[in-house]
C-alpha atoms as an extended CHARMM CRD file, in Angstrom:
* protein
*
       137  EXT
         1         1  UNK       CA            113.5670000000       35.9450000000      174.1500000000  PROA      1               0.0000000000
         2         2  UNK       CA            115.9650000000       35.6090000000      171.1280000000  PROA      2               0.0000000000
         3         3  UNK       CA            114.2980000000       36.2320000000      168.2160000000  PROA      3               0.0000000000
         4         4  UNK       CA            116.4570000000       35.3780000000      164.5710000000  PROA      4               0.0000000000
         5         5  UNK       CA            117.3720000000       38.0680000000      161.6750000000  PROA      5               0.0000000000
         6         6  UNK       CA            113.9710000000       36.7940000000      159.5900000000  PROA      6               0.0000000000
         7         7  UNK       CA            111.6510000000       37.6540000000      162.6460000000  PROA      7               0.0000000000
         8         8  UNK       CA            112.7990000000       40.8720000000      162.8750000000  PROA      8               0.0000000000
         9         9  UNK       CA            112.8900000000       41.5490000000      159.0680000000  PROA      9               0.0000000000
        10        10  UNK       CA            109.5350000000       40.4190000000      159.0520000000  PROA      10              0.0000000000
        11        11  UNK       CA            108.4380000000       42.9660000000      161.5690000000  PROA      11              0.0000000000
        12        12  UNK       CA            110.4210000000       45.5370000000      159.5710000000  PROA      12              0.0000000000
        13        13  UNK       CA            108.4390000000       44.1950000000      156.3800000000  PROA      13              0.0000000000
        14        14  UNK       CA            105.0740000000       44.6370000000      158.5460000000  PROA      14              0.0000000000
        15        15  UNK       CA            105.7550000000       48.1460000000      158.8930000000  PROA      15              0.0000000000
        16        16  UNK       CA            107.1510000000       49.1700000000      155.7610000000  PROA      16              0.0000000000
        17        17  UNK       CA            103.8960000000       47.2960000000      153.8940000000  PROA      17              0.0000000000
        18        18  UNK       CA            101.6980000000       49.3980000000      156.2780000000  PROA      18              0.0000000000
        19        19  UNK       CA            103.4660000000       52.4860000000      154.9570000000  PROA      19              0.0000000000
        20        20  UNK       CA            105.6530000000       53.3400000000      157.9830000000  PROA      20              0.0000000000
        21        21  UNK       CA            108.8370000000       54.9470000000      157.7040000000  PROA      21              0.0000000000
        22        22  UNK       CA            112.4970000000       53.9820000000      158.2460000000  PROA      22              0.0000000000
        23        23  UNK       CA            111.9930000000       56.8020000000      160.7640000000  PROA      23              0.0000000000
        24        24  UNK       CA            108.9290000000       55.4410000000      162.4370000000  PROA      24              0.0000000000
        25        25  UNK       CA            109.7930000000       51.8880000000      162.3700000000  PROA      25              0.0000000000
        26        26  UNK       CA            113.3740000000       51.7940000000      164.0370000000  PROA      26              0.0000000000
        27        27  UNK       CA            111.8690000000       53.6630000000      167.1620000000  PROA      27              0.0000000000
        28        28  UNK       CA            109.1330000000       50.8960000000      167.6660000000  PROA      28              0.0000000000
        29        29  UNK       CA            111.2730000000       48.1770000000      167.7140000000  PROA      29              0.0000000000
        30        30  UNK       CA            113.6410000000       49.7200000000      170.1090000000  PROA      30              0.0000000000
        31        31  UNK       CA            110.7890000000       50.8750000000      172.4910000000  PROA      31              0.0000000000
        32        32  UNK       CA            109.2300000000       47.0850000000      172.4580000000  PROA      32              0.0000000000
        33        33  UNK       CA            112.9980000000       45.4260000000      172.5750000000  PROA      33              0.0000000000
        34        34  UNK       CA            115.0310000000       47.8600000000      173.6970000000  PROA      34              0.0000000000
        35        35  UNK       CA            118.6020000000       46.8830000000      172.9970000000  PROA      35              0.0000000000
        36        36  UNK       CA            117.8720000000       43.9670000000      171.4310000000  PROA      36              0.0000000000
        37        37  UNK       CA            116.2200000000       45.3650000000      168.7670000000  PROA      37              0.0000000000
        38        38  UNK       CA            118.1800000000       45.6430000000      165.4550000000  PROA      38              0.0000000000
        39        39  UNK       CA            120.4770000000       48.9980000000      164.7660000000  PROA      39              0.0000000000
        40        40  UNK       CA            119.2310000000       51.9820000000      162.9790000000  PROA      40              0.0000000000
        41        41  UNK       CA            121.7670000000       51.2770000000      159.6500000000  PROA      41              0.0000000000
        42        42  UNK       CA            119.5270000000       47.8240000000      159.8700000000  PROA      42              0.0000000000
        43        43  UNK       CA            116.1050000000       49.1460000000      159.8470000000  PROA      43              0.0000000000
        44        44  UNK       CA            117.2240000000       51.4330000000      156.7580000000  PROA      44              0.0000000000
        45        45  UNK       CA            118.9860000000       48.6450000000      154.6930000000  PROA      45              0.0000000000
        46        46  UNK       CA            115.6590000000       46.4480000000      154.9770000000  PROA      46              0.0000000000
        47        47  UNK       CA            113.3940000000       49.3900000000      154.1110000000  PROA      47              0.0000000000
        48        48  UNK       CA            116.1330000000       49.8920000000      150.9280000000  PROA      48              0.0000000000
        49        49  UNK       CA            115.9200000000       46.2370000000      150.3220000000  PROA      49              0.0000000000
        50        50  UNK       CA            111.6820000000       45.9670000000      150.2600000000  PROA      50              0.0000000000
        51        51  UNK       CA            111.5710000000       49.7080000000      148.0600000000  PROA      51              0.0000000000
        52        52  UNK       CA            113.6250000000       47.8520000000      145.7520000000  PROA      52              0.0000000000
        53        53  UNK       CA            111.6460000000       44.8950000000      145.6600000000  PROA      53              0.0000000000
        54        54  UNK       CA            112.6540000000       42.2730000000      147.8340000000  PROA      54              0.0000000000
        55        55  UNK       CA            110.0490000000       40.3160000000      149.7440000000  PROA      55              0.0000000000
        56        56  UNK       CA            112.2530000000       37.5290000000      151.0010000000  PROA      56              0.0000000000
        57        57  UNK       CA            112.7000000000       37.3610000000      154.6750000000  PROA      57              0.0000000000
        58        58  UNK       CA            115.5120000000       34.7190000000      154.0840000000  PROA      58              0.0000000000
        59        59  UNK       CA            119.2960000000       35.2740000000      153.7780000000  PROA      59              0.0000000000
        60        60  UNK       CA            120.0910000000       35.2140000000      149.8450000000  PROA      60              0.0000000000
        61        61  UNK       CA            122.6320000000       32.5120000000      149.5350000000  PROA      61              0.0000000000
        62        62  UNK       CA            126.4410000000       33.8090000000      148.8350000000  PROA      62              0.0000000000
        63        63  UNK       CA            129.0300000000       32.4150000000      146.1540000000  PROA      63              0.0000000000
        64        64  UNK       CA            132.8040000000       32.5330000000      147.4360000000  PROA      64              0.0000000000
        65        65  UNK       CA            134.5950000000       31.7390000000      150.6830000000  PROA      65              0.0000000000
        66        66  UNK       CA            132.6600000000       30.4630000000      153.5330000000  PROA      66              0.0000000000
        67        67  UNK       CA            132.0510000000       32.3560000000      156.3820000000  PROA      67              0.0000000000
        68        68  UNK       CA            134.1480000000       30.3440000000      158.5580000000  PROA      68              0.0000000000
        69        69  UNK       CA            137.8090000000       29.6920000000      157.4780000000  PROA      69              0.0000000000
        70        70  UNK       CA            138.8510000000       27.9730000000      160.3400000000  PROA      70              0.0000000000
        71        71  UNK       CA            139.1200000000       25.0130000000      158.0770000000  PROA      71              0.0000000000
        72        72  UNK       CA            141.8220000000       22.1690000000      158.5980000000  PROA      72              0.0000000000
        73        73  UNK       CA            143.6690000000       23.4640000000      155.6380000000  PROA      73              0.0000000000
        74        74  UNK       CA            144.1440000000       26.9470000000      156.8630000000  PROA      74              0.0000000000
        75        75  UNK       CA            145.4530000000       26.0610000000      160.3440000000  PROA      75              0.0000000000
        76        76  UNK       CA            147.7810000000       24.0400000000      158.7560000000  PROA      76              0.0000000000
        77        77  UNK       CA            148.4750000000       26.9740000000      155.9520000000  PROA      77              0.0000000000
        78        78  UNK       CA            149.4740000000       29.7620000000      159.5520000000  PROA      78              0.0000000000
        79        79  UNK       CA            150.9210000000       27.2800000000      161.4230000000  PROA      79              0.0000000000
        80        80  UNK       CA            153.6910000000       26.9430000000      158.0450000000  PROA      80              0.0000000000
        81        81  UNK       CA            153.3640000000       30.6970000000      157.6340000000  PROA      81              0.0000000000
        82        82  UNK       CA            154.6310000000       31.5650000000      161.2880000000  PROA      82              0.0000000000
        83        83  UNK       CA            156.8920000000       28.3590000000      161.6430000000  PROA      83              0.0000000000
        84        84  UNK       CA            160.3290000000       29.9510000000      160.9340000000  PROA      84              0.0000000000
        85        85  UNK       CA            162.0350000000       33.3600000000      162.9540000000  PROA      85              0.0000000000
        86        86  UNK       CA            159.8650000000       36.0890000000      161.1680000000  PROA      86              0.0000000000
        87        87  UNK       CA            157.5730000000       37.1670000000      163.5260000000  PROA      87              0.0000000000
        88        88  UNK       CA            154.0030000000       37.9580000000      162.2260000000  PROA      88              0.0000000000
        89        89  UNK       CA            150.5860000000       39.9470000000      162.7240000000  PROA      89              0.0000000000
        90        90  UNK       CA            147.1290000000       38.8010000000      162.6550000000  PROA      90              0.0000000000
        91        91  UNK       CA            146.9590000000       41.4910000000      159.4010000000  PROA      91              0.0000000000
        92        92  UNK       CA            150.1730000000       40.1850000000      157.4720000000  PROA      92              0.0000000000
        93        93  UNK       CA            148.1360000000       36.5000000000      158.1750000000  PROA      93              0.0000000000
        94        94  UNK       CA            144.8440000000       37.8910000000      156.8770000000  PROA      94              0.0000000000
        95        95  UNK       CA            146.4650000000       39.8120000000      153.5030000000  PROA      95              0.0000000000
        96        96  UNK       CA            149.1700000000       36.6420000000      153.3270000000  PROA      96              0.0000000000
        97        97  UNK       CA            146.5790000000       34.0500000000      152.7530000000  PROA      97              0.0000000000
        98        98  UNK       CA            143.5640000000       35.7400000000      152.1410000000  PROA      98              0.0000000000
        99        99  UNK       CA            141.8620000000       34.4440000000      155.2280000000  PROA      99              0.0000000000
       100       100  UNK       CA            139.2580000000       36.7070000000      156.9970000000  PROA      100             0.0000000000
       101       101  UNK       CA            140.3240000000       38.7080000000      159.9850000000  PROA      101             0.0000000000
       102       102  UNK       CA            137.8870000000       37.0650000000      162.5480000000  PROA      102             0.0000000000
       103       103  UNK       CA            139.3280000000       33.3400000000      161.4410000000  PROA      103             0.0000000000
       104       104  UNK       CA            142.7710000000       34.3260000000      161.9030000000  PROA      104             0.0000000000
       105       105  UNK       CA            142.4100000000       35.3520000000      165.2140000000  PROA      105             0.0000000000
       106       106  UNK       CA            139.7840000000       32.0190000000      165.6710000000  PROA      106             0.0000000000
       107       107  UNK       CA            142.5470000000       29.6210000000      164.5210000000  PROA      107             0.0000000000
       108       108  UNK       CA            145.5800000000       31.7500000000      166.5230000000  PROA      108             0.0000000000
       109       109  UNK       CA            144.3130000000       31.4830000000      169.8490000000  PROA      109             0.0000000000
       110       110  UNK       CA            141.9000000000       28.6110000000      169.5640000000  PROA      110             0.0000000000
       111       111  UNK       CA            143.9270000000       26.2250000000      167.5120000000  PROA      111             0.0000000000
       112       112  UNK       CA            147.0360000000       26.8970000000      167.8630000000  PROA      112             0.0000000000
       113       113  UNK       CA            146.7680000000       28.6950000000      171.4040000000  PROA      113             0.0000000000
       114       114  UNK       CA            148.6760000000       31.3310000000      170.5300000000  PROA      114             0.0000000000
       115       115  UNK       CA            147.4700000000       34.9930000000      172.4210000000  PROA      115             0.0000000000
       116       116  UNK       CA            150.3510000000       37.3520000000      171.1150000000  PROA      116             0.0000000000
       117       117  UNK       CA            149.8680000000       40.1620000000      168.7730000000  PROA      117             0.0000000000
       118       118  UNK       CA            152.9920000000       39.1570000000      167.0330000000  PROA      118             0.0000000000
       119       119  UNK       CA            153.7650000000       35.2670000000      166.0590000000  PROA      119             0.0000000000
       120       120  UNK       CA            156.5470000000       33.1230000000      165.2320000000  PROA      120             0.0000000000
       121       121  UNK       CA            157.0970000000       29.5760000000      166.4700000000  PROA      121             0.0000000000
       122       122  UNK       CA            159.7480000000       30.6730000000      168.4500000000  PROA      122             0.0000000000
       123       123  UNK       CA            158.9420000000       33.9080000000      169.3450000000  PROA      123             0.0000000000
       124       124  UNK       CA            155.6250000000       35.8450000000      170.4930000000  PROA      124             0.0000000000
       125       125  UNK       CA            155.9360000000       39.1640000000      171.3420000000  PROA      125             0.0000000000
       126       126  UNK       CA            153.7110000000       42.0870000000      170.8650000000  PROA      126             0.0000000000
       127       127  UNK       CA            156.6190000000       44.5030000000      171.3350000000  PROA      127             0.0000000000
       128       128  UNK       CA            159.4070000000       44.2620000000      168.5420000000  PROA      128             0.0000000000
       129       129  UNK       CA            163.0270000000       42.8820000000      169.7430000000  PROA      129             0.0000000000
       130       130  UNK       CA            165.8890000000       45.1230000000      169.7280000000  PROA      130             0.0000000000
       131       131  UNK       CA            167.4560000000       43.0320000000      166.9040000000  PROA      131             0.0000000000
       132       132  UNK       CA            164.1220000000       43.4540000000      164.3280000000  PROA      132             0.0000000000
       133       133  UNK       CA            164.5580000000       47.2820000000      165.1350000000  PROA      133             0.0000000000
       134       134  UNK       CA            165.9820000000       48.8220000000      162.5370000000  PROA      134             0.0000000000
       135       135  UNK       CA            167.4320000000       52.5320000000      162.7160000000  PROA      135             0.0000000000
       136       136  UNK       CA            168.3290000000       54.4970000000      159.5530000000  PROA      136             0.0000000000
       137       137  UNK       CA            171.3400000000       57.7490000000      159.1800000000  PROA      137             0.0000000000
């Protein structure tokens, strides 16, 4: 049975309104769900979250960048990043163009079905050539 983040907040709420513990309340869970049940660091954050007055089992809603920026735009903002000779990494893509980590690698391999470590239109590699290898007297 999959059960979503509010279900299992709301059993976390259950026991924390009860007067539970963090202590007491992660071991229940994981002896009823075993490893579905949420992680310790969860359990603790909640029971942070309801001490501190929270009593919504809903996500609060976030201002910035969507989760997701697998958008049209920023496949076509790598694909110009990586078109000439420079070969690149998933991080010098992420701190480039200030898209997450996980969409980088989402639009490299699903969009532009690219697998390598290292990118270039040319070139994918995930070793360095001889020629980028630079050795200093």
């Amino acid at each position: 049975m999959y059960l979503k983040h509010e279900h299992w907040r709301a059993m976390i709420y259950y026991d924390f309104k009860v007067g539970l513990s963090e202590e007491q309340c992660v071991p229940r869970l994981q002896l009823a769900f075993n490893n579905e049940a949420p992680s310790r660091a969860v359990g603790f954050r909640w029971f942070r979250e309801f001490r501190n007055g929270r009593n919504s089992l809903q996500d609060e809603e976030h201002m910035g960048r969507p989760v997701s920026s697998d958008t049209l735009e920023n496949v076509g903002r790598v694909r110009k990043m990586i078109e000439g000779d420079n070969p690149f990494t998933y991080h010098m893509i992420h701190y480039t163009l200030g898209i997450d980590l996980a969409a980088v690698y989402k639009v490299m391999q699903d969009e532009l079905k690219m697998k390598k470590k290292c990118f270039s239109m040319g070139f994918a590699s995930s070793h360095p050539t001889p020629e980028s290898v630079k050795i200093s007297a």
